[in-house]
N, C-alpha and C positions, 0 to 999 in steps of 0.2 A: 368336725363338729356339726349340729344338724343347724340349721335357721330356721327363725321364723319368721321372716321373710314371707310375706303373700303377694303374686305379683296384682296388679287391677287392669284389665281388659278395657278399661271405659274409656271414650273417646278413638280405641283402635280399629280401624278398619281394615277389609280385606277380610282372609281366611284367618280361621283362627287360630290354624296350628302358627302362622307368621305372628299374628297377634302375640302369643303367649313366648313366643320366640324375639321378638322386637320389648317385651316388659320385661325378660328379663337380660338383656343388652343393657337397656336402663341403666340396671337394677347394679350390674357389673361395673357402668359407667361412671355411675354415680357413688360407689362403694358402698352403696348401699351391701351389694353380697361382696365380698371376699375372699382372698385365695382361700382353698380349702374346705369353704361351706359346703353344708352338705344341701341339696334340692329335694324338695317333699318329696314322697315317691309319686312315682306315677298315676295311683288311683288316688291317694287322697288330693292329689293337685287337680286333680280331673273331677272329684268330688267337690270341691270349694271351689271352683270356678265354672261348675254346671255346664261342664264339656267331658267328650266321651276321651278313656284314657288313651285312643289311639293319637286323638289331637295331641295330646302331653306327650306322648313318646312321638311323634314324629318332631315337636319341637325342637323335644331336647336330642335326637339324632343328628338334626340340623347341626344343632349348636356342640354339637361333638365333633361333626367331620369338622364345622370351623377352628375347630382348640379353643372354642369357648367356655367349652364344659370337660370335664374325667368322667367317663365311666369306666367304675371299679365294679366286677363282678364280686355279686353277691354282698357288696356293702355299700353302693347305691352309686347316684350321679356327683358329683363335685366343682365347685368351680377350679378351674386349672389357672394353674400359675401366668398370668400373663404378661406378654413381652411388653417389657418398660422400654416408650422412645426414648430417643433422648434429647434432651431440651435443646441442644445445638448439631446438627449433623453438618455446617458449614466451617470451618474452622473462621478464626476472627478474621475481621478486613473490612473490604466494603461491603454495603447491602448493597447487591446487584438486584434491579427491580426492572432488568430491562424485558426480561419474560418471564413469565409465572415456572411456578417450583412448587413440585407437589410434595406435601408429607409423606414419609411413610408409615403407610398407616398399619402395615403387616403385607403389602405388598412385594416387599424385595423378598422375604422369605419364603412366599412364596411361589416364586418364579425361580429361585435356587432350586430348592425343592423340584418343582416340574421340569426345571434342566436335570438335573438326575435323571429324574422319571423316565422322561424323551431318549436320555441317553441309554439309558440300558435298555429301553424295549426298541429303539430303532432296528430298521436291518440293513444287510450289507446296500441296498441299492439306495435305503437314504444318504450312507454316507458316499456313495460311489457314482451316482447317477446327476444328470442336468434334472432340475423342477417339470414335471410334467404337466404337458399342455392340457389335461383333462380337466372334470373341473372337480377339485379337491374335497375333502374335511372342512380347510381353509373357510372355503367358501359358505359351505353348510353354515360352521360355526358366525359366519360374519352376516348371514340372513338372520340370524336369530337374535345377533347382538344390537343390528340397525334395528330391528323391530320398533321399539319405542321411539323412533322417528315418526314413523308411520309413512312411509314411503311408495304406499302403493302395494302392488302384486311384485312380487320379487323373487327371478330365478338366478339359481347360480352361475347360468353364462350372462347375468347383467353384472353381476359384480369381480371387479379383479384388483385381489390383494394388493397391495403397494409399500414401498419403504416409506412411509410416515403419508401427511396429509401432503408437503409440499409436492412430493412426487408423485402422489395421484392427482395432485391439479395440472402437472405438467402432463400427464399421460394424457388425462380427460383436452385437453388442449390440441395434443398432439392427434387424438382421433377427431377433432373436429376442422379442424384449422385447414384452409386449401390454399393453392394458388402461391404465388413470388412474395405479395405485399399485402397479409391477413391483417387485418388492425381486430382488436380485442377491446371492447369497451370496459372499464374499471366503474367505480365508486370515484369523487371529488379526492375526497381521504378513504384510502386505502390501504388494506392489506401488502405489503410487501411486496409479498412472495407471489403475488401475482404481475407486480411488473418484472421482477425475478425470472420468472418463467417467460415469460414473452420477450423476454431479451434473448432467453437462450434458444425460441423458437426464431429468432429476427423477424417477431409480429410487433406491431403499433401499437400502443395503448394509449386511448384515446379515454379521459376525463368527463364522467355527466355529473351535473346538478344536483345536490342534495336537498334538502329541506328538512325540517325534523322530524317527518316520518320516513326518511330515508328515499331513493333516489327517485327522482322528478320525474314520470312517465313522457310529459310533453318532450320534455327535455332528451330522454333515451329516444325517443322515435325520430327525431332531427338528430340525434346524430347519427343512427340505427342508416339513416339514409342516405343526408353525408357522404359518412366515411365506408360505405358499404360493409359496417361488423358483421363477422362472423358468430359473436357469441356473447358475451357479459358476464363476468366474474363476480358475482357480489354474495355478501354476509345476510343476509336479510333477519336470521335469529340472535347475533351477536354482532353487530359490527365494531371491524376493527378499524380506530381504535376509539371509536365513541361509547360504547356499550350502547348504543340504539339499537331498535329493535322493530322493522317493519311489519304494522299490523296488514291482518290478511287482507284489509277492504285495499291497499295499495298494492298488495302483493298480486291481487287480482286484477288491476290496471295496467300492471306490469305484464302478467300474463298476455291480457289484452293487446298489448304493444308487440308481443315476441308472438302472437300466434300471426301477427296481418303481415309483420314483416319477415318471418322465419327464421327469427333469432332464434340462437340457443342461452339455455339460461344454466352457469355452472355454477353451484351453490355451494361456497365452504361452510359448516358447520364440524368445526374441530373446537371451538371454544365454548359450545353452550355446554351447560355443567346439569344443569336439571331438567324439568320438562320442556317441550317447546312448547311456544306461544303461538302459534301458525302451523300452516301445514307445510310443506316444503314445495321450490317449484316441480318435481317428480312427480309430486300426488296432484297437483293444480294444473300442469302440462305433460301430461306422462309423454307422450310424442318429443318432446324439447327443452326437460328437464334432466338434470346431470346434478348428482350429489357427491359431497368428498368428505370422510370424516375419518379420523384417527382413535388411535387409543394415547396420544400424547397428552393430553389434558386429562383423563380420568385414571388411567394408572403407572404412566411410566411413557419417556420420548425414547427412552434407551433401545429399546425393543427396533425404535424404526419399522412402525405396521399402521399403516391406512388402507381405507378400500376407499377405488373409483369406483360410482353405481351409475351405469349408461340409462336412456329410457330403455324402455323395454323392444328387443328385439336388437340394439342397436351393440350390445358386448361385444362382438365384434374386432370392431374399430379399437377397445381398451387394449383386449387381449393380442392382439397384432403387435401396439406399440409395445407392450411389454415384454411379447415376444422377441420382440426387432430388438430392445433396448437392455432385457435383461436377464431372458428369458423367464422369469418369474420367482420368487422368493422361493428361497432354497428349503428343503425339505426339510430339516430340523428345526428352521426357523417356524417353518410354517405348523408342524408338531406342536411343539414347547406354545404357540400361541392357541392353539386348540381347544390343548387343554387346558389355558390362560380362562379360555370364554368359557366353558365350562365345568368351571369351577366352582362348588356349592358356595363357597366364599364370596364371590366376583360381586357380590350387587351389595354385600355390607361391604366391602372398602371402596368402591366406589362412593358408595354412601357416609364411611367414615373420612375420605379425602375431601369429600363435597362439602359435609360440615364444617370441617376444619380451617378449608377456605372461608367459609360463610363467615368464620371466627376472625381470621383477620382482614376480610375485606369491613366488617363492623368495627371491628377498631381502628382501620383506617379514617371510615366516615366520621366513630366520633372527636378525630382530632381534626380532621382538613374539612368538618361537615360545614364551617360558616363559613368556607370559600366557595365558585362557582365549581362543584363537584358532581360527576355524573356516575354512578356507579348501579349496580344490579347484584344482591348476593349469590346468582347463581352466575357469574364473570368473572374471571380469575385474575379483572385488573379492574382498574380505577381511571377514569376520562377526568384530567385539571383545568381548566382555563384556567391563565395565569391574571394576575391582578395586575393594572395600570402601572406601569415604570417599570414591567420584567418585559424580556425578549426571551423567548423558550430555549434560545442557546447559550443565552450569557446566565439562564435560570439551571442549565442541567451545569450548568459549569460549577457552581456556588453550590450549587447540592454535593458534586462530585467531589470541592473540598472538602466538605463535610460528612464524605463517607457512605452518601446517600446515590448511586447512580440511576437513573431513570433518561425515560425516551422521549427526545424534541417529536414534535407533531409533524415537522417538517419531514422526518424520515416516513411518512404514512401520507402522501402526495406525491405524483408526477415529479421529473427533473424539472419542468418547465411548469408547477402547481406553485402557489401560493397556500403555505400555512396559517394557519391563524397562530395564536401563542399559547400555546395547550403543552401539557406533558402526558405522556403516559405510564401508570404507576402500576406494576404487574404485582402479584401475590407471592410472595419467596415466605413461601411455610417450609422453609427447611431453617430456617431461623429460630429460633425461637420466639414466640408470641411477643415478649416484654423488649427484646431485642428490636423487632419491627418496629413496636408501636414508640421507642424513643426512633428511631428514624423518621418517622410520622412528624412525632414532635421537630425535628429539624427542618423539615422541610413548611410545617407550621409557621417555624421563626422566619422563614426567607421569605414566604407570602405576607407576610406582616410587617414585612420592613423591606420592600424594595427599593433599590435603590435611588438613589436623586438624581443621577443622571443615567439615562436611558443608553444602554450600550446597542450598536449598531450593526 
């Protein structure tokens, strides 16, 4: 059946074949159009919107390789039948909220799809052969996908693939780190996975000062001196697990402090979801900046694919350990991801997982928003301080009765760190929306009624 349907350009920016391409996503979203509609044709949509018909058919080609659209020869464009999620892809139990869980947003079928793909056009020596030391497709593809980092000048032998973000932090580690007894300076509260990795190198991790624009510069140079560090692992776009966010006038202090002492600055960004708010330390110290980011947060942890990005000149040192360790991500893998990244699709489901997050990180806000709550919609979790009379371990316990699991603050500190009484509340959009936000509600009741005596 035809519609009339018109879409409106106004308020969109950019090119306008995206424009007329992004109204009618809308348009689809909002049911407004429906399976089967029929789309103006090409010159009268080009005609009412005072754009030339090529802009209209490049939209709607878009929105074909996506399966957004049917083109029927000779009886026009259509909207196509679109894949229904499903409101539960978790079977019942607890809400696990100890890491973020992305939706799928049309992701998994897609990556079946390109495993096909991969598979029948490979040849005998992908399946037969060790990862070649040259520098790949891989790489290619993974300069174009950092781009919106903005990372600087960036060549293929600065970057090397890796099995997710934790193991390009361990490699970026392994090419820097010298000597019997490296110490590694952290964040107060910390990421994990970086004293993880420093255990498994038998390096130091050594504790600086925070503030609430994030870590102390005075503070980093007394210990920078100290303990003679080699390097410093910190979030500076997202920290975990505060959702803080170092503006660039500190990030330049910092700089200041690693250029007098010759620190190296290794920056995880695997959890920012949207744009950044700073420049990264790469582009602010390209000589002693090192960046690590994955594709686990924007489409899928399954896959197991991060890139290490050395400064320039310094790739080196990655591709050695990787060599030494694993010789490098195996050719099909490395394929099948390829053409992950270049996929006409790749920047609307990034884009439709990012909303979707934005959806229930806001419904989290509006239930736990009158307690001390720190959150950002483009963060895949939620930072709690806990209210007077809770201890964040006898508080995940009480949650845990009641179905709701989440992370003490104490696990994001040093062995020998003192926690404050915080929880960490991750995003599980594999739930369904009404399912989280009564979790929300639970863990609402326990901050509202803590207990009278204070467990120890």
């Amino acid at each position: 059946m035809d519609t009339i349907w018109q879409p409106s350009l106004d308020g969109r920016s950019g090119p306008k074949y995206a424009a007329v391409a992004e109204a009618i996503r809308d348009g689809v979203r909002s049911g407004a159009l429906t399976t089967g509609e029929k789309l103006p044709p090409v010159r009268e949509l080009a005609w009412t919107l005072g754009i030339t018909p090529g802009t209209v058919a490049r939209a709607y080609t878009e929105l074909t390789d996506e399966g957004l659209l049917l083109a029927a020869v000779g009886r026009g464009t259509f909207v196509a039948e679109q894949r229904a999620q499903a409101a539960e892809t978790i079977p019942d139990g607890p809400m696990r909220l100890y890491g973020p869980s992305l939706p799928d947003v049309g992701q998994v079928a897609l990556i079946r799809e390109l495993m096909v793909k991969v598979g029948q056009q490979g040849g005998v020596s992908d399946m037969l052969d060790y990862p070649s030391r040259v520098a790949t497709p891989l790489r290619d593809a993974a300069i174009r996908w950092l781009a919106s980092a903005h990372l600087g000048p960036l060549d293929a032998a600065d970057v090397v693939p890796a099995h997710g973000g934790q193991h390009a932090i361990l490699l970026t580690m392994q090419a820097i780190l010298r000597g019997s007894d490296p110490v590694i300076l952290v964040e107060e509260m910390l990421y994990p996975g970086f004293r993880r990795a420093a255990d498994l190198l038998r390096a130091r991790p050594v504790a600086v000062p925070m503030d609430e624009h994030g870590l102390i510069p005075g503070a980093l140079e007394e210990a920078v001196r100290r303990h003679g560090a080699q390097l410093l692992c910190t979030s500076p776009e997202v920290h975990n697990p505060t959702t803080l966010c170092t503006p660039e006038w500190r990030r330049m202090e910092i700089v200041d402090v690693a250029r007098r002492t010759g620190l190296q600055l290794v920056e995880d960004d695997c959890y920012r979801l949207g744009t950044p708010v700073g420049r990264p330390y790469r582009a602010l110290l390209p000589e002693q900046g090192w960046y690590v980011s994955s594709l686990s947060k924007h489409l899928t942890p399954a896959l197991r694919i991060g890139f290490a990005v050395a400064p320039a000149g310094r790739g080196a040192g990655l591709r050695r350990a990787a060599e030494h360790g694993f010789f490098g991500i195996s050719a099909p893998l490395a394929d099948l991801t390829v053409e992950l990244l270049r996929a006409p699709k790749l920047a609307r489901l990034m884009d439709d997982a990012r909303r979707t997050m934005n959806d229930y990180v806001r419904a989290a806000v509006n239930v736990l928003g009158g307690h001390d709550l720190t959150w950002r919609e483009d963060v895949p979790f939620l930072y709690l301080g806990l209210p007077s009379g809770w201890r964040a371990g006898a508080f995940c316990q009480r949650a845990e009765a009641a179905g709701v699991q989440v992370r003490a603050a104490d696990e994001f500190v040093l062995r020998d760190g003192r926690a404050p009484h915080a929880v960490r509340i991750s995003i599980n959009a594999r739930h369904g929306l009404a399912r989280f936000e009564a979790a929300m509600q639970k863990l609402r009741e326990l901050l509202d009624n803590p207990p009278e005596q204070i467990s120890v």
